[in-house]
N, CA, C and O of each residue as an XYZ file, in Angstrom:
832
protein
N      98.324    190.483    -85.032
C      98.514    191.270    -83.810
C      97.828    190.604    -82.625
O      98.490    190.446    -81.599
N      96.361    190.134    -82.682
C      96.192    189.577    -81.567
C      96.671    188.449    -81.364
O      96.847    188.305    -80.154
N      97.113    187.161    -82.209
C      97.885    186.108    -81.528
C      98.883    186.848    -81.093
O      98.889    186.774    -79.865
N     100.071    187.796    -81.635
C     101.090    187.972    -80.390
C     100.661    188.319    -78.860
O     101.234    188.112    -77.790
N      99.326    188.977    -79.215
C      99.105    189.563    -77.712
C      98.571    188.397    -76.910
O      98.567    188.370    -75.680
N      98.101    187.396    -77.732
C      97.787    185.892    -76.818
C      99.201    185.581    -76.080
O      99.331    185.533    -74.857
N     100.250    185.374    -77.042
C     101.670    184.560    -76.698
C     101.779    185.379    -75.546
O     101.931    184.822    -74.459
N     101.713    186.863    -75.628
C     102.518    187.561    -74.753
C     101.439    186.960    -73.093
O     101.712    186.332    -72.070
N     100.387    187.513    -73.580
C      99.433    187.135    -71.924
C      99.389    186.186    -71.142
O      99.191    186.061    -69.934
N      99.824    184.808    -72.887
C     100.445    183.400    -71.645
C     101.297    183.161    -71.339
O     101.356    182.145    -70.646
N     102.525    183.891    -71.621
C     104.098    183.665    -70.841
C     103.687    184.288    -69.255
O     102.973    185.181    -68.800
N     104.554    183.289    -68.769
C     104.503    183.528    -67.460
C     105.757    183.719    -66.726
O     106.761    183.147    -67.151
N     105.839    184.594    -65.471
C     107.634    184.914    -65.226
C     108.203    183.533    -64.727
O     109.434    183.537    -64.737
N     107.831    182.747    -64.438
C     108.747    181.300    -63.778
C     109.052    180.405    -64.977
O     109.368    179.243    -64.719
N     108.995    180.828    -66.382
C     109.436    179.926    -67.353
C     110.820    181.025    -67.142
O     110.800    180.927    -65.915
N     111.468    181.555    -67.284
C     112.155    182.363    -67.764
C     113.496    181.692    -66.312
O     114.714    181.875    -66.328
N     112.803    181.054    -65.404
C     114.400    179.869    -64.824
C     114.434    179.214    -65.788
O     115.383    178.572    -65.339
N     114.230    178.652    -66.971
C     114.445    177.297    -67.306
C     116.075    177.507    -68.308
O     116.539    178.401    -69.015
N     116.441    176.398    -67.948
C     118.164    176.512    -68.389
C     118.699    175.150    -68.786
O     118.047    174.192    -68.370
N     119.650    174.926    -69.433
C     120.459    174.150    -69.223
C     121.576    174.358    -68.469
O     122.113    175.420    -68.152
N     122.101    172.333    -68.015
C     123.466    172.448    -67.002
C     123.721    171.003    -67.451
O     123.038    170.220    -68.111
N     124.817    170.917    -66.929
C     126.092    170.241    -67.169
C     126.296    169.453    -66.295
O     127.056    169.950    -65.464
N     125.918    168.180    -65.983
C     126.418    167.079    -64.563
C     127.727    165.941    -64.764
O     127.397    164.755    -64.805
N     128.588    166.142    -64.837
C     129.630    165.219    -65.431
C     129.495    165.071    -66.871
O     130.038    166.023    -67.430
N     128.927    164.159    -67.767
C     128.995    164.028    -69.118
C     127.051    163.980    -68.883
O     126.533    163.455    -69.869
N     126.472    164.224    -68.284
C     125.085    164.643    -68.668
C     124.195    166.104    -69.052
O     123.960    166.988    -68.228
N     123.875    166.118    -70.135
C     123.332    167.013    -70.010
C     121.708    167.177    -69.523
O     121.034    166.199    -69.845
N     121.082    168.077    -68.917
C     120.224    168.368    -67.717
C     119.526    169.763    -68.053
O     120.210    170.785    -68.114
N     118.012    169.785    -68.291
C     117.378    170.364    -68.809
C     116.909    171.040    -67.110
O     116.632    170.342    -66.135
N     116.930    172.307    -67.147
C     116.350    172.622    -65.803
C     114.839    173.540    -66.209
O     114.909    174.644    -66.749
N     113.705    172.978    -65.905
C     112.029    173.078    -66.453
C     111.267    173.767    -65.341
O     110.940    172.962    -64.469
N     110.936    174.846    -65.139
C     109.459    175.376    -64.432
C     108.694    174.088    -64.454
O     108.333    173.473    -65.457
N     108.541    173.838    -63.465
C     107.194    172.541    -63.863
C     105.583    173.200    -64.124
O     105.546    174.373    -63.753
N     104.999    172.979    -64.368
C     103.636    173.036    -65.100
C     102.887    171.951    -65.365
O     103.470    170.961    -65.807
N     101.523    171.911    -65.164
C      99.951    171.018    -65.420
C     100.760    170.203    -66.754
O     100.980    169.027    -66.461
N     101.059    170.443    -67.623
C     102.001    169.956    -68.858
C     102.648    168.479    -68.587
O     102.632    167.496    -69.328
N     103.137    168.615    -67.479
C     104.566    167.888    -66.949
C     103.918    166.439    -66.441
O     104.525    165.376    -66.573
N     102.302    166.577    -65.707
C     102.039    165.355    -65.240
C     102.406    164.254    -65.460
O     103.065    163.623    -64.634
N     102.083    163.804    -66.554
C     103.181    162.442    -66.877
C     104.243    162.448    -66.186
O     104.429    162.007    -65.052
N     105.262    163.188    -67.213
C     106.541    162.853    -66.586
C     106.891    163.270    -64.474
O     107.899    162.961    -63.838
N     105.769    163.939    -64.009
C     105.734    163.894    -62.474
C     105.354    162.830    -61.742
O     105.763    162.525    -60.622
N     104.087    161.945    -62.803
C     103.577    160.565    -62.235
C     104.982    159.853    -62.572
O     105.532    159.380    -61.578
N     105.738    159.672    -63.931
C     106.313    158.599    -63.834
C     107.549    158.724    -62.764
O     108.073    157.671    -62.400
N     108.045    159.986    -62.239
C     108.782    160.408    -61.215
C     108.756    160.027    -59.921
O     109.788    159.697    -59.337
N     107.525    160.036    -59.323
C     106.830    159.224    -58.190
C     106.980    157.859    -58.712
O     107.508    157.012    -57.993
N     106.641    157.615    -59.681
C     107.146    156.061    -59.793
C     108.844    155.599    -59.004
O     108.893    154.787    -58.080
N     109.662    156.042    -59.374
C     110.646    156.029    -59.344
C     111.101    156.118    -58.427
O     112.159    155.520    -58.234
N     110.501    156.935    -57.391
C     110.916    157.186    -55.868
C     110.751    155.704    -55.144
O     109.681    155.104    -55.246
N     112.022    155.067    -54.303
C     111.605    154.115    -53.705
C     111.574    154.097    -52.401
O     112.463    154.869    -52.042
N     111.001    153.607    -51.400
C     110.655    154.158    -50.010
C     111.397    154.844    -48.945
O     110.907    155.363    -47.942
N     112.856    154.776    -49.336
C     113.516    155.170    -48.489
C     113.981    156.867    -48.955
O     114.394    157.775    -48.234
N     113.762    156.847    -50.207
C     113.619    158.525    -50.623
C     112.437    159.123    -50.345
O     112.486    160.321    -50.064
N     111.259    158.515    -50.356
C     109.540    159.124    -49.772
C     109.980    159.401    -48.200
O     109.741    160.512    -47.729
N     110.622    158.389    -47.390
C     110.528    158.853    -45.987
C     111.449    159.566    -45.697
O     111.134    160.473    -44.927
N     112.862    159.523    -46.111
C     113.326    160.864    -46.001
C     112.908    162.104    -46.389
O     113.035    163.114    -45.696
N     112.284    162.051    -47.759
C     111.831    163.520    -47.582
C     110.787    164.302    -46.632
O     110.746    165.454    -46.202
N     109.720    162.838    -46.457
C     108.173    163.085    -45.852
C     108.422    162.761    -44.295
O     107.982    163.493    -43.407
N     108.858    162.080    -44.151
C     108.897    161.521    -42.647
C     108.029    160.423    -42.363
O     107.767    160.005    -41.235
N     107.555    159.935    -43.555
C     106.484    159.221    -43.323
C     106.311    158.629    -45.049
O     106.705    159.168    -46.083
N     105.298    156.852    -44.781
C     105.756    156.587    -46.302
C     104.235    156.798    -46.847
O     103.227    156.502    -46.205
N     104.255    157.302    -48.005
C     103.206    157.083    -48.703
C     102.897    157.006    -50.200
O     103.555    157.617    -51.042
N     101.942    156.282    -50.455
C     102.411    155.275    -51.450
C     102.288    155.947    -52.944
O     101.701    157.021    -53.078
N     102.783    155.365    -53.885
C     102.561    155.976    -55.163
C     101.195    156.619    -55.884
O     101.053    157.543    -56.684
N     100.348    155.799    -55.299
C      99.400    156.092    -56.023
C      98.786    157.579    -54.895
O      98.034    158.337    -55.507
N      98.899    157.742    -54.281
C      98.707    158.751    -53.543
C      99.383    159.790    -53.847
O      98.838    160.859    -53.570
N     100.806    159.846    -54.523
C     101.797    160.775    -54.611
C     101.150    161.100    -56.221
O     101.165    162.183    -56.805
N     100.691    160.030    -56.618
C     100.370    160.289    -58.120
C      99.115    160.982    -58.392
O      98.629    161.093    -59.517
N      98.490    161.553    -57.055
C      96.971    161.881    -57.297
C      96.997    163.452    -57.578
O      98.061    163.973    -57.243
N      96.169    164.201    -58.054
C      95.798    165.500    -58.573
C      96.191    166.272    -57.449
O      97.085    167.119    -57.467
N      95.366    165.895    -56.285
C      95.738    167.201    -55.297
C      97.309    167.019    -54.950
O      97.899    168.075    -54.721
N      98.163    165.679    -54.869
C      99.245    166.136    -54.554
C     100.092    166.916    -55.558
O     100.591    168.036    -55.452
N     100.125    165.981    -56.621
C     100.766    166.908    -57.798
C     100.555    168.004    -58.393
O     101.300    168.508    -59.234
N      99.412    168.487    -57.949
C      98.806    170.137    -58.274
C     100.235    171.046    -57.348
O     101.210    171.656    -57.787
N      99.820    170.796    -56.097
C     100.744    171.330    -55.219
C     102.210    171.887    -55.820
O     102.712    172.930    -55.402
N     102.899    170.957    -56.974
C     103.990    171.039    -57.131
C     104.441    171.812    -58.569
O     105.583    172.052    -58.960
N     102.937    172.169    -59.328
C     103.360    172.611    -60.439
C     103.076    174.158    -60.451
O     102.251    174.756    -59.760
N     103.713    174.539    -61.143
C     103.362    176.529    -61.230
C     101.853    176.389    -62.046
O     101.324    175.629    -62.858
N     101.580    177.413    -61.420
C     100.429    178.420    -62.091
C      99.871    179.489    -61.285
O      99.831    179.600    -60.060
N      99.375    180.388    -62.361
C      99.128    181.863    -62.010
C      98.297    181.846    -60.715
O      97.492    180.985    -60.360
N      98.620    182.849    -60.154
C      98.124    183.441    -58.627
C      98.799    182.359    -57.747
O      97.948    182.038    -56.917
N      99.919    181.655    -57.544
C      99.938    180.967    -56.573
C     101.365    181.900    -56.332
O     102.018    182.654    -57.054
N     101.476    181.440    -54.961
C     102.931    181.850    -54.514
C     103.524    180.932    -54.315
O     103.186    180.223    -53.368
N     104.763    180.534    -55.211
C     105.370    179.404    -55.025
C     106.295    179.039    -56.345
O     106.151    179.736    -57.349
N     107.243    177.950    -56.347
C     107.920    178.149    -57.680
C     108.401    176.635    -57.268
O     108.734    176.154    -56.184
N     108.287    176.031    -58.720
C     108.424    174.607    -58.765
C     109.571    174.272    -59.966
O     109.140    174.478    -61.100
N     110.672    173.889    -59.903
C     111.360    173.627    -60.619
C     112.340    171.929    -60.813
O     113.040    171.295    -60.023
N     111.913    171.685    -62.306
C     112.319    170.112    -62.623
C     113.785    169.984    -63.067
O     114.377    170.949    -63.550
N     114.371    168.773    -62.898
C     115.391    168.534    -63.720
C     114.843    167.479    -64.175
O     114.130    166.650    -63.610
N     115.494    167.605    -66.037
C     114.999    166.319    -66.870
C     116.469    166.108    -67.237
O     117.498    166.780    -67.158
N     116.072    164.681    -67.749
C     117.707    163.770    -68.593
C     116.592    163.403    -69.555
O     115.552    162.814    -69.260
N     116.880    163.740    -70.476
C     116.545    162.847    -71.777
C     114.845    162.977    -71.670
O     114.185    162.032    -72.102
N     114.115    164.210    -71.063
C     112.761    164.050    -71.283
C     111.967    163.333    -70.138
O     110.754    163.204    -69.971
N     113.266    162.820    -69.248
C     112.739    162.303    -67.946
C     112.605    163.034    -67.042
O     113.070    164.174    -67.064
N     112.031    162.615    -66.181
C     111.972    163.994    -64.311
C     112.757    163.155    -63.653
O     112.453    161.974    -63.482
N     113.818    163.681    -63.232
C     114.736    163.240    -61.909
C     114.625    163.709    -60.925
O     114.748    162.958    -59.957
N     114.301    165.382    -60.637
C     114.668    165.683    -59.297
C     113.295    166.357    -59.644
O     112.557    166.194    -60.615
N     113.158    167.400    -58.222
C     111.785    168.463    -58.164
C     112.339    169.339    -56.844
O     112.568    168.668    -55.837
N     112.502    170.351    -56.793
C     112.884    171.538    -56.129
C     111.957    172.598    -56.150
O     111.730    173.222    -57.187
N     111.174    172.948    -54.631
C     109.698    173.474    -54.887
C     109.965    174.363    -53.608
O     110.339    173.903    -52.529
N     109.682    175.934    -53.919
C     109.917    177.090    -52.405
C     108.381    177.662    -52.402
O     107.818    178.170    -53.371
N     107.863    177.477    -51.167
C     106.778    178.301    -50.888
C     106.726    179.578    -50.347
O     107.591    179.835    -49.510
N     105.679    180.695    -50.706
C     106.088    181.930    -49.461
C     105.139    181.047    -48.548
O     104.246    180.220    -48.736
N     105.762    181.621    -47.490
C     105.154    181.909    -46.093
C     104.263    182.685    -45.378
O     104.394    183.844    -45.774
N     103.286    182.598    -44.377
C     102.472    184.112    -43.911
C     103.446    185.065    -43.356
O     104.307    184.947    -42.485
N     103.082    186.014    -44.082
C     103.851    187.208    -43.544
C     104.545    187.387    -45.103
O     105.005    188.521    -44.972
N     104.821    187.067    -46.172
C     105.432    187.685    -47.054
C     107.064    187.573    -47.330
O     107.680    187.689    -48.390
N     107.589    187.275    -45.842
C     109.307    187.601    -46.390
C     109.981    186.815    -46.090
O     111.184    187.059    -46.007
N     109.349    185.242    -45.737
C     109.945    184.264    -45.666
C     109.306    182.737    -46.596
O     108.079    182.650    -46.663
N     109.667    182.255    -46.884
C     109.865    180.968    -47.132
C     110.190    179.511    -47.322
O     111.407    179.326    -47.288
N     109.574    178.558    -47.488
C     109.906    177.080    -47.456
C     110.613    176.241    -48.518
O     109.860    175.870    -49.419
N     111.724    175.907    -48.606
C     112.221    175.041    -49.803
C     112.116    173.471    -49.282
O     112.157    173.180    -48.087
N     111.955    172.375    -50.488
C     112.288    171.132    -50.658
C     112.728    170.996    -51.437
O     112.999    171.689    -52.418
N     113.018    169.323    -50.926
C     114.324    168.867    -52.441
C     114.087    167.300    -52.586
O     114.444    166.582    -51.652
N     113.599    166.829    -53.526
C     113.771    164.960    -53.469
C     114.138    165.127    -55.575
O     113.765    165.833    -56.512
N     115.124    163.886    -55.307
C     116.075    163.493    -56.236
C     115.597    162.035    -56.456
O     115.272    161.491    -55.401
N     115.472    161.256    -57.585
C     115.530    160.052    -57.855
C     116.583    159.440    -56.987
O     117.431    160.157    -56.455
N     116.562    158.045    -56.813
C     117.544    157.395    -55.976
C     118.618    157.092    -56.950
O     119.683    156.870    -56.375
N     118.675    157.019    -58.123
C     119.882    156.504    -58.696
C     120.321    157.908    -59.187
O     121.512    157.731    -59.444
N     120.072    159.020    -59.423
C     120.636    160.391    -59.595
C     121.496    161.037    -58.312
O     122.401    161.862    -58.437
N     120.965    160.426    -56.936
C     121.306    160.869    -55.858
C     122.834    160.870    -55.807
O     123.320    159.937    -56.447
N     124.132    162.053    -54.930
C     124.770    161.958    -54.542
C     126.263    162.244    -55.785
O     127.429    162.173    -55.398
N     125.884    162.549    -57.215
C     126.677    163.033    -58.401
C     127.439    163.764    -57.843
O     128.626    163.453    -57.744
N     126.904    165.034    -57.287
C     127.863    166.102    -57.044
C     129.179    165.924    -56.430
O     129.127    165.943    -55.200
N     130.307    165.761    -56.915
C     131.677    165.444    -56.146
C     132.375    166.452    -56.145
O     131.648    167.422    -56.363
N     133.958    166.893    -55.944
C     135.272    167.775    -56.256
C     134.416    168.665    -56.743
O     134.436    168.824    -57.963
N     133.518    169.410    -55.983
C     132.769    170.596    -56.001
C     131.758    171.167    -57.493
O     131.509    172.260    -58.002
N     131.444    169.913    -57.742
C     130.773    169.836    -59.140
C     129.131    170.000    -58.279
O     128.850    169.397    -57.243
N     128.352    170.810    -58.902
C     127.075    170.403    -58.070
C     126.275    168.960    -59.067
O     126.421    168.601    -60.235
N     125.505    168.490    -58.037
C     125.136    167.575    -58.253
C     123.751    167.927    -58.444
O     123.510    169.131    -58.531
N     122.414    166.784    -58.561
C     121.220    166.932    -59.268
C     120.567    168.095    -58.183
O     120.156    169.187    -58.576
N     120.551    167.720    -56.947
C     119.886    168.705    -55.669
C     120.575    170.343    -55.494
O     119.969    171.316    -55.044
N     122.140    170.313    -56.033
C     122.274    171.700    -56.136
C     122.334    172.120    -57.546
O     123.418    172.651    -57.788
N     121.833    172.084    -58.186
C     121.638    172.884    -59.571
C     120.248    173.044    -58.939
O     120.289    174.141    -58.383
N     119.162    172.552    -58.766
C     117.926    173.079    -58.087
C     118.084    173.903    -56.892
O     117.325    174.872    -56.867
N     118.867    173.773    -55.897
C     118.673    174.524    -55.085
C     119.474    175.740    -55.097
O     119.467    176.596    -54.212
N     120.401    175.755    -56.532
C     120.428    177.294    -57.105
C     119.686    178.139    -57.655
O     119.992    179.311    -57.871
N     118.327    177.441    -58.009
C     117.865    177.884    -58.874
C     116.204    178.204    -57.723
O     115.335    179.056    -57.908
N     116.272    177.418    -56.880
C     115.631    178.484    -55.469
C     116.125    179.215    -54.896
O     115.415    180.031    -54.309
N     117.402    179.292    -54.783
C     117.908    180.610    -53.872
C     117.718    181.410    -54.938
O     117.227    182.491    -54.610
N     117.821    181.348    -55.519
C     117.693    182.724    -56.988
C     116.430    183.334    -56.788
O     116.171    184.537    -56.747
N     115.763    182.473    -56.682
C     113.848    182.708    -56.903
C     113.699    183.548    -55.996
O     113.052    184.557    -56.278
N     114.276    183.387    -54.562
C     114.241    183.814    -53.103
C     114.576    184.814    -53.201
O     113.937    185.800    -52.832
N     116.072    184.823    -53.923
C     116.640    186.769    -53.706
C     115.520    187.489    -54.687
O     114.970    188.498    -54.245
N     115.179    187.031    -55.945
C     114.335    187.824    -56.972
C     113.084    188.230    -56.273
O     112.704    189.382    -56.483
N     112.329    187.417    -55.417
C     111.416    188.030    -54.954
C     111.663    188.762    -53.454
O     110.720    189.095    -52.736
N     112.957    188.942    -53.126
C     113.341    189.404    -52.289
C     112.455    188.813    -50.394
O     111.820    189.400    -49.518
N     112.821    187.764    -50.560
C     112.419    187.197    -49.269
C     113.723    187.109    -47.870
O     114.881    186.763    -48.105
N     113.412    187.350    -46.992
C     114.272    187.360    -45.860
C     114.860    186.059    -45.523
O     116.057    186.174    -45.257
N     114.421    184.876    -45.449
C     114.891    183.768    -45.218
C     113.826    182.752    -45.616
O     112.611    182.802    -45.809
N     114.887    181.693    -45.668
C     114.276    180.531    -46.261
C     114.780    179.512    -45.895
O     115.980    179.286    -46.054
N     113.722    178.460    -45.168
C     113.946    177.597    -44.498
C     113.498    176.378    -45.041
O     112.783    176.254    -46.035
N     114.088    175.235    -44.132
C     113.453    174.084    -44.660
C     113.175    173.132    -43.552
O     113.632    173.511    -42.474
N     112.660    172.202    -43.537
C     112.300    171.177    -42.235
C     112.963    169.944    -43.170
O     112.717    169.619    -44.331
N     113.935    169.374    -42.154
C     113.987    168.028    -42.472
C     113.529    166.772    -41.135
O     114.025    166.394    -40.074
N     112.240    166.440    -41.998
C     111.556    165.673    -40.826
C     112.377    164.241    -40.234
O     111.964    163.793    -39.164
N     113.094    163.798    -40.662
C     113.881    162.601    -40.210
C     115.763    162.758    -40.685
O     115.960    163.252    -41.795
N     116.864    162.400    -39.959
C     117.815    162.483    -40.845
C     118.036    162.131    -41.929
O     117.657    161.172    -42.600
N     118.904    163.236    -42.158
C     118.994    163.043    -43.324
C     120.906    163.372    -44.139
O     121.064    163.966    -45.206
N     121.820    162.926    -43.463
C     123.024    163.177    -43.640
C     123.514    163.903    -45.373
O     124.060    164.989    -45.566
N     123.214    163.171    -46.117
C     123.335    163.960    -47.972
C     122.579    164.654    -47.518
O     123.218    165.314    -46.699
N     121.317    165.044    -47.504
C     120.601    166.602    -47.191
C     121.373    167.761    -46.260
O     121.165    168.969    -46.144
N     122.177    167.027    -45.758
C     122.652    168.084    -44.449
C     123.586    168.551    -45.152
O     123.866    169.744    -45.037
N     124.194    167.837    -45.926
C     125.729    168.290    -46.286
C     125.844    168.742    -47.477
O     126.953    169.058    -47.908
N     124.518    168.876    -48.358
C     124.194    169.656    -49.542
C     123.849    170.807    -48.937
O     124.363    171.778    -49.492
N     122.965    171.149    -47.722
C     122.724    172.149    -47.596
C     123.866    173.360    -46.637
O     123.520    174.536    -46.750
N     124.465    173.236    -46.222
C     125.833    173.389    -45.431
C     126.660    173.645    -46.526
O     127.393    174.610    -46.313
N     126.807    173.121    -47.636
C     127.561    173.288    -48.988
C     127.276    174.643    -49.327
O     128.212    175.413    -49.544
N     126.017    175.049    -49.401
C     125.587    176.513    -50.032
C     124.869    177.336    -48.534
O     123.866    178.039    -48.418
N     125.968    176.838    -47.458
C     125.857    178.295    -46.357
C     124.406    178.260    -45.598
O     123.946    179.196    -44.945
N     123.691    176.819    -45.845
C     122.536    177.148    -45.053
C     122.365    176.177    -43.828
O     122.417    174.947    -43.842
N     122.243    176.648    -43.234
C     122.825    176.181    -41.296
C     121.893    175.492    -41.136
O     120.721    175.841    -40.994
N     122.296    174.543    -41.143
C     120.965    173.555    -39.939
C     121.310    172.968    -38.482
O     122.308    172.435    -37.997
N     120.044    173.304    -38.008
C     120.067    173.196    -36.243
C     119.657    172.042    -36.021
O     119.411    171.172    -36.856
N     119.562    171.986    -34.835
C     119.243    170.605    -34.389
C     117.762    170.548    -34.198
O     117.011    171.259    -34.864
N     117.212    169.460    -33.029
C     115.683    169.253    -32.994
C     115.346    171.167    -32.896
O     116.130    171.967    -32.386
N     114.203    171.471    -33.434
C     113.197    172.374    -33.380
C     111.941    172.331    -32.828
O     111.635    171.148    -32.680
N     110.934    173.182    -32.397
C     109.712    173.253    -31.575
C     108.904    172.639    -31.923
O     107.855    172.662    -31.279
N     109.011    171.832    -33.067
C     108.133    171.318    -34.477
C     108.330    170.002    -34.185
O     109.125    169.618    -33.327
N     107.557    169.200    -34.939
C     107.531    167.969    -34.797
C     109.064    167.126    -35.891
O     109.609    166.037    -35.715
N     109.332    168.197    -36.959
C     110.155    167.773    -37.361
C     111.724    168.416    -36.660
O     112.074    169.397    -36.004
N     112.437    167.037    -37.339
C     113.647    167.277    -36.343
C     114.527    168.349    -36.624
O     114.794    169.039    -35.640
N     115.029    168.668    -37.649
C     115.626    169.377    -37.971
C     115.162    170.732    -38.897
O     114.375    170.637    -39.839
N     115.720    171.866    -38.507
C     115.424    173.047    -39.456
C     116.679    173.671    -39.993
O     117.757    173.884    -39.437
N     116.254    173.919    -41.252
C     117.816    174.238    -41.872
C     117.454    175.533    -42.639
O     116.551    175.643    -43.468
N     118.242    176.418    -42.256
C     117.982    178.393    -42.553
C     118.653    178.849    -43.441
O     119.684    178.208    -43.646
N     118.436    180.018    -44.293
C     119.279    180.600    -45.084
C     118.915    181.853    -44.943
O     117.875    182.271    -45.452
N     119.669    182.557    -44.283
C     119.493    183.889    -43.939
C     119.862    185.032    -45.115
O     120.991    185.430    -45.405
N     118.712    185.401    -45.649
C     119.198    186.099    -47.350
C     119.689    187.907    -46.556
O     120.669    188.639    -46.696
N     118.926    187.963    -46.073
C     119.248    189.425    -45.263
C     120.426    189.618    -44.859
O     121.081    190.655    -44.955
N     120.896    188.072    -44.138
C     121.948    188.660    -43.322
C     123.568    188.532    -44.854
O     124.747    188.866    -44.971
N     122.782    188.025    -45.435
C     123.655    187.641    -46.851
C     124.532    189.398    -47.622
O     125.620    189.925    -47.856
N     122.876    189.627    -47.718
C     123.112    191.203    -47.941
C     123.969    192.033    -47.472
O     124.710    192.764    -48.129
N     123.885    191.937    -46.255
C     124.176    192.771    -45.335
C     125.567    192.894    -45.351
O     126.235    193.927    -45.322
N     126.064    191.311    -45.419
C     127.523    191.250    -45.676
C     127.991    191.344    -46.617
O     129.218    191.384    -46.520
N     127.439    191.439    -48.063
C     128.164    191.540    -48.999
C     126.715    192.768    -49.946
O     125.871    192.330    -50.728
N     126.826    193.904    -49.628
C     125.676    194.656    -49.905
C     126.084    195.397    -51.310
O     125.491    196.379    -51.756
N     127.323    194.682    -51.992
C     127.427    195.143    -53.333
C     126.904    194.014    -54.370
O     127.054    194.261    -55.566
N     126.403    193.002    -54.056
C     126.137    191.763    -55.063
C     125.598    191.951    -56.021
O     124.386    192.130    -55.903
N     126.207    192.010    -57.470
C     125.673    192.456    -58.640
C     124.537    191.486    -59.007
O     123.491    192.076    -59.275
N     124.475    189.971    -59.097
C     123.537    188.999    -58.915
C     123.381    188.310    -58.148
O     124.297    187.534    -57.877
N     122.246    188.262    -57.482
C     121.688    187.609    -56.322
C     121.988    186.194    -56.471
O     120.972    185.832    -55.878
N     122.424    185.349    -56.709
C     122.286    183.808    -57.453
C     122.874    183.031    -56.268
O     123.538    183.515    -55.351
N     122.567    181.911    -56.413
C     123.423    181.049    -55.290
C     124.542    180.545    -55.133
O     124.833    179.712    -54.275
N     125.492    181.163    -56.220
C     127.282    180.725    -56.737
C     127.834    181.901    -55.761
O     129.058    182.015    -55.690
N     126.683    183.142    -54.695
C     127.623    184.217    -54.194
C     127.030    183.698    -52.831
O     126.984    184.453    -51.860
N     126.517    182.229    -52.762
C     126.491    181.752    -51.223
C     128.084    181.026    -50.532
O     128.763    180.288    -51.246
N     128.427    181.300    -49.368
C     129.307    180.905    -48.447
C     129.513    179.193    -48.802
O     128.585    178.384    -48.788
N     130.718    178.920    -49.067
C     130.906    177.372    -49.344
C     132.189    177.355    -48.245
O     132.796    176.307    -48.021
């Protein structure tokens, strides 16, 4: 009796995204990331080559920096944080990382998205590719905890980012008040509003 009550006290609700999916003839493990994962997050940063660091960051910085504790803490779940970090693996590898923060104030939030460079750009004839199977699986997170919108900054262009995100209904504007150039919105409220019978919140009932 008390080991079950151990199992039960260490499950945590952000394992309960983890899924499989289907990318052309790959199959694609979709993982809560977790303290667990380091390895395979260092060898991930490996993999990133500079022109995927500065698109996502706006700025380059180097592996061994990306590989250090405080950054990679940032990206993995654990209890009391607000935030939800989710991996795609091939074969035990990390390809992508899809990570939403709340925001002050409670009812909004921040998504990112960086993809290995040779995974980049799969999604074709409306198949999602490595960045939208993750960024279904944040809009999900978003409606479950019921947040109002969720935004993202893209600090430098970023054309595949624009047109993944425009794919699943989320508008991006031009320069913003911010240092980064672009902000790209997903208005979950106004989602509701228009379709206020949605049996599941998921991101297959976003505007394409």
């Amino acid at each position: 009796m008390m080991q079950m009550s151990e199992e039960v006290e260490s499950w945590q609700p952000w394992r309960n995204y983890a899924r499989k999916a289907s990318l052309g003839n790959l199959g694609l493990d979709l993982v809560p990331l977790e303290k667990c994962h380091r390895r395979q997050m260092e060898q991930f940063q490996d993999r990133l080559d500079a022109e995927t660091v500065y698109l996502r960051h706006g700025s380059y910085f180097s592996a061994a920096i990306r590989k250090s504790t405080s950054w990679l803490a940032r990206q993995w779940n654990e209890e009391g944080r607000e935030q939800f970090s989710q991996g795609a693996f091939l074969n035990g590898q990390l390809i992508g990382v899809g990570s939403i923060y709340r925001l002050s104030g409670g009812k909004s939030a921040e998504a990112a998205l960086v993809v290995a460079p040779e995974f980049q750009g799969l999604g074709s004839g409306g198949e999602k590719g490595v960045g939208g199977l993750l960024l279904e699986d944040l809009v999900r997170y978003a409606w479950q905890q019921h947040f109002d919108l969720v935004i993202a900054y893209l600090a430098v262009r970023n054309p595949r980012c624009e047109r993944l995100l425009r794919k699943y209904g989320i508008e991006v504007a031009g320069r913003c008040c911010l240092k980064q150039e672009r902000l790209a919105v997903l208005d979950l409220s106004r989602q509701l509003r228009e379709s206020p019978n949605l049996a599941q919140p998921v991101a297959c009932h976003l505007r394409h």
